[in-house]
Backbone as numpy.savetxt, mean C-alpha at the origin, in Angstrom:
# Nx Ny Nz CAx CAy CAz Cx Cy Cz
-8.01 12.80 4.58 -6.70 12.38 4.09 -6.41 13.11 2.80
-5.24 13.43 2.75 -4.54 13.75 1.37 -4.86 13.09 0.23
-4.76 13.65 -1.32 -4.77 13.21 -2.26 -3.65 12.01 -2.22
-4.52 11.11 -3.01 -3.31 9.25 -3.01 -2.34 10.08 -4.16
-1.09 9.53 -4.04 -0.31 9.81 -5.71 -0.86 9.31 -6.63
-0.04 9.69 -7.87 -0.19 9.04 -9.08 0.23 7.42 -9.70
-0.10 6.93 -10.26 0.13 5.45 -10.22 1.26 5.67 -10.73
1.89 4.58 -10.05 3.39 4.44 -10.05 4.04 3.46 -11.44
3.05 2.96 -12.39 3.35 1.90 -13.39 3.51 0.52 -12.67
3.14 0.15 -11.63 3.44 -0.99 -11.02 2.01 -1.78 -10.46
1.51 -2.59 -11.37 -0.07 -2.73 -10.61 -0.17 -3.37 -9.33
0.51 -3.86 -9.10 0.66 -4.50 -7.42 0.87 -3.42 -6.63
1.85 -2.05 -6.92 2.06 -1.36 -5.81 0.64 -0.22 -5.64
0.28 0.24 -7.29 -0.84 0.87 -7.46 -1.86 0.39 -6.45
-2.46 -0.88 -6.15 -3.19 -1.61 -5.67 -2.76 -1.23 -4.14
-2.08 -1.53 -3.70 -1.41 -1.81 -2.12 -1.76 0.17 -1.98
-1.49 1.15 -2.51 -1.53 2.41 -2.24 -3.14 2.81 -2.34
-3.75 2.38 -3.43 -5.47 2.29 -3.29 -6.06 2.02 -2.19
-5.36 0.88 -1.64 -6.00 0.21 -0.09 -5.84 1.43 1.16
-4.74 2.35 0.94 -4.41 3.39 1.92 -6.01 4.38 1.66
-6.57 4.21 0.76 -7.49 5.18 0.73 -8.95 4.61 1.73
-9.13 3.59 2.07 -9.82 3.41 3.04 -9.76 4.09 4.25
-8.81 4.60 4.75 -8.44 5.04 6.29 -9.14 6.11 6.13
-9.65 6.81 5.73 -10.84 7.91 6.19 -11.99 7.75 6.14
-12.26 6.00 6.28 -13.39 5.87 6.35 -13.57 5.11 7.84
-11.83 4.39 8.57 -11.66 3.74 9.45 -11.81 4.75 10.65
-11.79 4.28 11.73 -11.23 5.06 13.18 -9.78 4.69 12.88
-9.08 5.51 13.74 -7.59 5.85 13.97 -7.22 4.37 14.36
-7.63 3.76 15.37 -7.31 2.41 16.33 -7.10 1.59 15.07
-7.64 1.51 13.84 -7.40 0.48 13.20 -6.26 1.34 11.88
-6.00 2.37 12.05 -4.96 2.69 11.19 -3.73 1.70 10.81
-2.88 1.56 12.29 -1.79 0.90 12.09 -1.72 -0.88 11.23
-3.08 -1.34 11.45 -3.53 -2.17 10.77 -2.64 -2.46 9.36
-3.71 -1.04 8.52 -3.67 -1.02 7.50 -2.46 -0.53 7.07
-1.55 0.38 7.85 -0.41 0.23 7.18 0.68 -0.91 6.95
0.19 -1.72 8.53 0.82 -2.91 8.41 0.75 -4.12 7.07
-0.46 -4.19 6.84 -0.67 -4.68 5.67 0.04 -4.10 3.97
-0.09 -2.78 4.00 0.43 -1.45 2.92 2.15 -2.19 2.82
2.99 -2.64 4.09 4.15 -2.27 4.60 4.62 -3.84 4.03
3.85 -4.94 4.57 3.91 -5.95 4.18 3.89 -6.20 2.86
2.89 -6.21 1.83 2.72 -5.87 0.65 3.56 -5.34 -0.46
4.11 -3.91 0.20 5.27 -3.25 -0.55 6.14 -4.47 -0.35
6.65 -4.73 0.86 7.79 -5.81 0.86 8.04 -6.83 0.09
6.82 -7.53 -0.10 6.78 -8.63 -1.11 6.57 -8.04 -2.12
6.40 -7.40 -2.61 6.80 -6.75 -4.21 8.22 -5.99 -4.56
8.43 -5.63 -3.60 10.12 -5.45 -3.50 11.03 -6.90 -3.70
10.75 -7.78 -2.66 11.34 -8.93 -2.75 11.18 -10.14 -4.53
9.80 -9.76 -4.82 9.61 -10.38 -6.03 10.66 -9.36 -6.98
10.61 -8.18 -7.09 11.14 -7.27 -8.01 12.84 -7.68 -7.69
13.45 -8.18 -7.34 15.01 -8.78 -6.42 15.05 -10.07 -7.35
14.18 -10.95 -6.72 14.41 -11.98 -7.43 13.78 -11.72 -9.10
13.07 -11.20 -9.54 13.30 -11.15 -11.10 14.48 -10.43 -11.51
15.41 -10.02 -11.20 16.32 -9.47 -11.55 17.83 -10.30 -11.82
């Protein structure tokens, strides 16, 4: 896998993009998994970042 980015200033999202770095250690079959989780995650930090506003 590619280099992860740079931290984004956001420690929740930093965190949720760290977790993407496991998948080269997974088989493929459990990929979608983990993005599902990545996808979920972002969401609720999107949704918290809405309502603090």
């Amino acid at each position: 896998m590619s280099e992860l980015p740079e931290e984004t200033g956001d420690e929740r999202v930093d965190a949720i993009v760290a977790g993407l770095g496991r998948l080269g250690e997974l088989p493929v079959s459990e990929h979608v998994q983990v993005f599902d989780e990545a996808f979920s995650g972002l969401e609720s930090v999107l949704a918290t970042a809405v309502e603090e506003q």
